[in-house]
C-alpha positions in Angstrom: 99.7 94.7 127.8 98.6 90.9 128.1 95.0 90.8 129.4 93.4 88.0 131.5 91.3 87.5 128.8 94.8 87.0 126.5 95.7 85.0 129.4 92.8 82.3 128.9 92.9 81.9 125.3 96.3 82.2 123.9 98.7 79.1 123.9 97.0 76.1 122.8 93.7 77.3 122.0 92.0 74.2 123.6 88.0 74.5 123.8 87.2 71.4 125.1 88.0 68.1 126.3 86.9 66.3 123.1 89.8 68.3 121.6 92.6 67.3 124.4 92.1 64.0 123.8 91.8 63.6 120.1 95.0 65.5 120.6 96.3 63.3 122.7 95.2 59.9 121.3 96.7 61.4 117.8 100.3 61.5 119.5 99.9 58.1 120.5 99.5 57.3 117.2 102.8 58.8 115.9 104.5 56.9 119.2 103.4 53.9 118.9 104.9 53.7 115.5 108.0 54.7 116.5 108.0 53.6 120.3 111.6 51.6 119.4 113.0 54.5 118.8 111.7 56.9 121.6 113.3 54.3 124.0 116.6 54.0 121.8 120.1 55.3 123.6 122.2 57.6 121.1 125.0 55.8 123.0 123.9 52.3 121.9 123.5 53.1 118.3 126.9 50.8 117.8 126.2 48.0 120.8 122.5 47.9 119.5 123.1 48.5 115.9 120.1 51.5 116.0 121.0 52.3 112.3 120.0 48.9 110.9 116.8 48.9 112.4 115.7 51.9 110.8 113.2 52.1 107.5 115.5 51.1 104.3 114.4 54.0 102.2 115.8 56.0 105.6 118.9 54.2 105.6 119.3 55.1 102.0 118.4 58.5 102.3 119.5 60.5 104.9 123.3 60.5 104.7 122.4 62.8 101.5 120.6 65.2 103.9 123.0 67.6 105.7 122.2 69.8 108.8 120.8 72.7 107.8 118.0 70.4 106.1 117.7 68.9 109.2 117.1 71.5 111.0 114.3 72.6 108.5 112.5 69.6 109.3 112.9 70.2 113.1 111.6 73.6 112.3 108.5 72.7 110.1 107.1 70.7 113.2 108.0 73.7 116.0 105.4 75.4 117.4 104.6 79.4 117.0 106.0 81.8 119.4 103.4 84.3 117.9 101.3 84.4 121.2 104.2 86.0 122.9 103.7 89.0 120.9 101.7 89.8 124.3 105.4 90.3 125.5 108.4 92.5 124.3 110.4 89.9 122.6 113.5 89.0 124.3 116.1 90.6 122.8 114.5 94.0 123.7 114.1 93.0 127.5 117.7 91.8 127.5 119.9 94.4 127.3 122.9 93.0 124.6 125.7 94.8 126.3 125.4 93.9 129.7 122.7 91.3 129.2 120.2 92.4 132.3 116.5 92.7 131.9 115.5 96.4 131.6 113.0 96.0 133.3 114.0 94.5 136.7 115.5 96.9 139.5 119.1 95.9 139.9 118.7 94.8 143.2 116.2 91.5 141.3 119.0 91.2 138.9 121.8 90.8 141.4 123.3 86.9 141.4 120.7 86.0 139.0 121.2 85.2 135.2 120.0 86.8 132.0 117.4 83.3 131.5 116.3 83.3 134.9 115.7 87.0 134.6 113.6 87.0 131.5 111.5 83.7 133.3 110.5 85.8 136.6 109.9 89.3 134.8 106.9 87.1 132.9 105.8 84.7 135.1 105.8 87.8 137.9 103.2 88.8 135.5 101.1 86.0 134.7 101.0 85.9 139.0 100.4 89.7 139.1 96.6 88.7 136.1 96.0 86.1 138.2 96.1 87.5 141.9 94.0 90.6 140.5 91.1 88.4 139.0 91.0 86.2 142.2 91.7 89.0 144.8 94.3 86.8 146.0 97.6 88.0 146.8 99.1 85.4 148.7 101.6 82.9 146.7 103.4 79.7 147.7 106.2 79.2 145.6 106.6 75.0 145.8 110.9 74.0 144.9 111.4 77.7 145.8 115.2 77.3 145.1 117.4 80.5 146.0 114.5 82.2 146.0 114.9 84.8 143.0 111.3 84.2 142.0 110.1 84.7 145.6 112.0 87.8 146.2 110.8 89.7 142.9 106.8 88.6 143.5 107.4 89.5 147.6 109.4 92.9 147.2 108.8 93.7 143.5 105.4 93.1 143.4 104.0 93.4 146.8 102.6 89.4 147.0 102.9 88.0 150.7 105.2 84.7 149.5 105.8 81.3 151.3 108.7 79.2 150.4 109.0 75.1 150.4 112.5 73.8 149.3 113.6 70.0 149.5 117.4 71.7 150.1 118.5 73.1 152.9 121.7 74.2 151.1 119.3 76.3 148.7 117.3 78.0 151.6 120.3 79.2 153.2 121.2 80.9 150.3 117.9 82.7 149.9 117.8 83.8 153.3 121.6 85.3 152.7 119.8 87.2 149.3 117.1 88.0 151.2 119.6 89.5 153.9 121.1 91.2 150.8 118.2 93.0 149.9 117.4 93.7 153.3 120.1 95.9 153.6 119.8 97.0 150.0 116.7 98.9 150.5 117.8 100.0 153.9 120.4 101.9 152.0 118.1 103.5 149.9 116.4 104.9 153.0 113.4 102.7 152.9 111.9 100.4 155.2 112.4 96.9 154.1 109.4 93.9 154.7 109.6 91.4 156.2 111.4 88.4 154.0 109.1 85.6 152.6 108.9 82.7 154.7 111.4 79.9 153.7 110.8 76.0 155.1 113.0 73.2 154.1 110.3 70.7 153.1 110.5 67.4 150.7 107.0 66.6 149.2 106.2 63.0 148.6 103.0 61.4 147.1 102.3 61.2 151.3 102.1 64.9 151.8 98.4 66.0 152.3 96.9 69.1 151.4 96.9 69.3 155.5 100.5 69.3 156.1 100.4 72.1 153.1 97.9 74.2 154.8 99.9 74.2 158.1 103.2 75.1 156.5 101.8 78.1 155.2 99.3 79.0 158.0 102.0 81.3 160.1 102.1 83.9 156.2 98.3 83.4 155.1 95.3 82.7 157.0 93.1 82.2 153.8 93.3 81.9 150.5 96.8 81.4 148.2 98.0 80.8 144.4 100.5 78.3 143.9 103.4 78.5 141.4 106.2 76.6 140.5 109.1 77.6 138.0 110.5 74.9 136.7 109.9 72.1 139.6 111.1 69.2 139.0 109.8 65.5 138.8 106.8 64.9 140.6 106.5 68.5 142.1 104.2 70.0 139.3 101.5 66.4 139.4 101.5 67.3 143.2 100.7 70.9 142.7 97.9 69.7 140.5 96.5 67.7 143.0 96.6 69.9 146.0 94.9 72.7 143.5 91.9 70.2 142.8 92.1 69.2 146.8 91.8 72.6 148.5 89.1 75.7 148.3 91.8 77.7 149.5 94.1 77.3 146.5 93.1 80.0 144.6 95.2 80.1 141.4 98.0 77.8 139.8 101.1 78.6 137.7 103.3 75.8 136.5 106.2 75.4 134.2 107.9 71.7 134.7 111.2 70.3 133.5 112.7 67.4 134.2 109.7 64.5 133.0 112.3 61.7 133.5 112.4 62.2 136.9 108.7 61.6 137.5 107.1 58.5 138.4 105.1 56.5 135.8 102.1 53.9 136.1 104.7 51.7 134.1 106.5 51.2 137.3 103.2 50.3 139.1 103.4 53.5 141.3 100.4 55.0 143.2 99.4 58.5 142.3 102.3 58.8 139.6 103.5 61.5 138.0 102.2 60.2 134.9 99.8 59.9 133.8 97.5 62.5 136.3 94.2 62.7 134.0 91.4 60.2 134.2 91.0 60.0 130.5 95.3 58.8 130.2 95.7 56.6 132.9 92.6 54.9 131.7 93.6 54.3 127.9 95.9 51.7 126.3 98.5 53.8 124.8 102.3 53.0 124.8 104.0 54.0 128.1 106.2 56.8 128.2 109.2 55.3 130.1 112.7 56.6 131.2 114.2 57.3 127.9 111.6 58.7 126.0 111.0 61.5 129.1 114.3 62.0 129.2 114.2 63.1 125.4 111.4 65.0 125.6 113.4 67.7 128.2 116.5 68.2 125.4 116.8 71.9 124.1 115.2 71.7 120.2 116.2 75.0 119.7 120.2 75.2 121.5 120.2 72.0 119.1 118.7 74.0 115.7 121.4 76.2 116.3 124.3 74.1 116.0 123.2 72.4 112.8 122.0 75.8 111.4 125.5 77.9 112.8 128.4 75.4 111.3 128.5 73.7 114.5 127.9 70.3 113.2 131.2 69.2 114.0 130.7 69.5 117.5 127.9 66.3 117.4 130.9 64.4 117.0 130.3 63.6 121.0 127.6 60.9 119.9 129.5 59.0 118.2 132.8 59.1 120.7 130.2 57.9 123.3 128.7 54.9 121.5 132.2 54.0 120.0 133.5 54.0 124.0 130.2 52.2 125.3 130.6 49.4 122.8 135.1 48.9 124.5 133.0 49.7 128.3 130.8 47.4 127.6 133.4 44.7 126.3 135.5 45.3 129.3 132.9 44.8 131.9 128.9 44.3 130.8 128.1 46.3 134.0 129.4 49.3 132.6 126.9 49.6 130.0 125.5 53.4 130.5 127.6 54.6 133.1 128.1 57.9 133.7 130.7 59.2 132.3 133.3 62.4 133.6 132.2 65.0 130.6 134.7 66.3 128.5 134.7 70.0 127.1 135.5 70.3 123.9 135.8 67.4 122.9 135.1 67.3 119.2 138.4 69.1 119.2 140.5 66.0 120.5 141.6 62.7 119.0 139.4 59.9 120.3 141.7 58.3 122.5 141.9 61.3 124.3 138.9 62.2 125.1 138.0 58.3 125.9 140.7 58.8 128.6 139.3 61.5 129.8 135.9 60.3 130.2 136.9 57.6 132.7 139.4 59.5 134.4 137.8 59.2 137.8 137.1 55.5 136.6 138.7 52.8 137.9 139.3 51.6 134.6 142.2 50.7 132.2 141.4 51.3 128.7 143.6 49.5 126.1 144.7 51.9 123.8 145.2 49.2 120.9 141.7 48.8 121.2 141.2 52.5 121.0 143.0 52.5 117.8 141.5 49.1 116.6 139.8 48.8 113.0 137.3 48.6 114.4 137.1 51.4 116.5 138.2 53.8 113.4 134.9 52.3 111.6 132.8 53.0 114.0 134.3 57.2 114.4 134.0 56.9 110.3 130.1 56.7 110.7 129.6 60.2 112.9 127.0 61.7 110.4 125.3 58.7 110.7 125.1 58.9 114.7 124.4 62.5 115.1 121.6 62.1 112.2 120.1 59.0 114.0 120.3 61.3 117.3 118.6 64.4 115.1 115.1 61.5 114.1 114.9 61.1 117.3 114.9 64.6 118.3 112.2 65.1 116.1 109.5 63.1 118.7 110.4 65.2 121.2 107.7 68.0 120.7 105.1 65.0 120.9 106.5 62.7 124.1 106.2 66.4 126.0 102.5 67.6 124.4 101.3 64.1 125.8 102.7 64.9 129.5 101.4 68.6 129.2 98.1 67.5 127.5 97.3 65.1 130.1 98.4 67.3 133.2 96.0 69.9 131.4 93.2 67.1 130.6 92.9 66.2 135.0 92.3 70.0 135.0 90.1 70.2 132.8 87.9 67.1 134.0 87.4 68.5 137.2 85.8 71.8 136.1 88.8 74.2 136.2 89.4 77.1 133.8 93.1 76.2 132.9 95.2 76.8 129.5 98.7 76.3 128.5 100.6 79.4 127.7 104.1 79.5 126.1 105.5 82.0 128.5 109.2 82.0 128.0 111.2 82.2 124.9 112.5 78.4 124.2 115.7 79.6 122.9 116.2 81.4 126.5 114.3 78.6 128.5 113.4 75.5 126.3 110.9 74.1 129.0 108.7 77.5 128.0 105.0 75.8 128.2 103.5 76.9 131.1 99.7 76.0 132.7 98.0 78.3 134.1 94.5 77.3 136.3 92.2 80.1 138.3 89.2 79.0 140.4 86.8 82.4 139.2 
């Protein structure tokens, strides 16, 4: 059984500060060497010509490398999943025939998936270490969703839980589960409690820790933990803030996704999303912008797979993008990166199909010489070429998201509070799987 004491010094066993940001000025390093390529678009490898602007000796060397060396070198760089040797690994919480968590009552498995299954079974119990050591039992559960999280802490493990949601859409739904269970446990011939509190709330950079407080006054009158699974953007630098801001926070448990979807000092923003720490926002490293966040959320090990299983083929998509951005882009220059319809399968068609496809819902008339041309065919010829410029790239990944999680850990860590980063989830189940964890003891 995972202890508090696991708790603190598992993941990244961080002492001190000195540590974080030797750390983090080491990553800097590696990205300022290859800040071009961080910021590179797979999709403008033709337009931009990406491949030219690679070392020579790379050029010359990696169409001899195939994917399942590529995925080695992924691999060498991964971190260890040993510390979740706390945990039953997941193929023994998932059952393989009907693929539920043997663990959760059926009535916290109902309308939610195998992933999201596994992710509130163990951050239920990270909560469940944390509310004991700060004899805190109250949770507010910040982009709250449907609710599945909520429900299992609430019912399941007897925490009084508030709920804050952006979408109204979303907390209608949980109050319907919520209903669910109701009667669920009625049937059993039990007495059901009263649902967590769900309020349809859109935090900005303007929400005080006020506003917070009075949201959650009607559940707790004292003291709370607050938790986030996978929140999105801004929402986990906000929750950092309003656990620095408020006695009454108690505890914090955080796992983000989405890190293009912050806001960045690049952009001259007040109170971004990144950097948070003093240390970051005060030194002269390269800015993480759109595209380099955006690569840092891709799935390293859903990727692994498909070079490692045969599935090579299917990274043909690359290429049919950047072949189709360079006739977009020739067409109309305001159609450079625009979203396109996505088409399943589509390694499995000819080109031209699939570029139909893609701007179906388009109002666009693609000229299928020029989908034929010479030049188009040369382009399709050099596929290896994109997915392995797409695989490089990949590679930086691991360090673009240490230097968000490092400095989100760092503004913790300079204002006193115990805090660690644990890798709670599996990242083949739940790639974002790096989770911090603060208590005020």
């Amino acid at each position: 059984m995972i202890t508090l004491f696991v708790l603190l010094s598992i993941g990244m066993n961080l002492a001190d500060n000195e540590e974080i940001i030797w750390r983090i000025q080491f990553c800097f390093r590696i990205l300022e060497q290859y800040y071009w390529l961080i910021n590179a678009y797979t999709l403008d490898f033709f337009s931009c010509d990406h491949w030219s602007k690679l070392p020579w000796s790379w050029q010359k060397f990696l169409p001899s490398v195939g994917p399942v060396e590529l995925s080695r070198w992924i691999e060498s760089g991964e971190q260890s999943n040993e510390e979740n040797a706390t945990f039953e690994s997941p193929s023994e919480e998932i059952t393989s025939a009907a693929q539920q968590h043997k663990d959760l009552l059926n009535i916290f498995r109902k309308h939610v998936k195998s992933k999201k299954q596994h992710e509130i079974f163990r951050i239920g119990k990270v909560c469940t270490l944390c509310a004991s050591a700060t004899s805190c039992h109250n949770v507010l559960d910040i982009g709250s969703g449907v609710g599945h999280l909520a429900r299992f802490l609430h019912y399941g493990l007897n925490f009084t839980v508030a709920c804050l949601e952006a979408e109204s859409e979303f907390n209608s739904s949980a109050e319907r589960f919520d209903m669910d269970l109701k009667i669920a446990v009625e049937n059993m011939g039990k007495t059901p409690r009263r649902p967590p509190l769900h309020v349809v709330c859109r935090l900005t950079s303007n929400t005080d820790i006020e506003t917070l407080h009075k949201m959650t006054y009607p559940v707790f009158d004292g003291g709370f933990g607050i938790i986030g699974l996978h929140t999105c953007g801004d929402l986990v630098p906000y929750m950092l803030r309003y656990f620095a801001a408020s006695e009454k926070i108690r505890y914090l448990v955080s796992a983000g996704c989405c890190y293009m979807k912050m806001t960045s000092d690049c952009l001259g923003t007040n109170n971004p999303g990144y950097p948070v720490s003093d240390f970051v926002g005060n030194f002269k490293g390269v800015p993480l912008e759109y595209e380099s966040r955006e690569v840092a959320c891709h799935a390293l090990e859903m990727y692994l797979k498909r070079l490692n299983d045969n599935e090579v083929e299917k990274l043909k998509i690359h290429c049919y993008r950047a072949a189709l951005e360079c006739i977009l882009v020739s067409i109309d220059p305001s159609l450079k990166r625009s979203g396109l319809r996505s088409v399943k399968n589509a390694h499995c068609m000819p080109f031209n199909s699939y570029a139909m496809e893609a701007v179906k819902k388009m109002d666009i008339n693609l000229d299928k010489k020029e989908l034929q041309s010479v030049e188009t065919l040369k382009r399709l010829s050099r596929w290896q070429e994109v997915y392995k410029f797409y695989t490089i790239r990949l590679m930086l990944a691991p360090v673009i998201e240490t230097v968000i999680l490092l400095d989100r850990l760092l503004f913790l860590k300079e204002r006193g509070f115990r805090a660690t980063i644990l890798p709670l989830f599996d990242p083949v189940l739940s790639a974002r799987n790096l989770t911090i964890v603060a208590m005020k003891l």
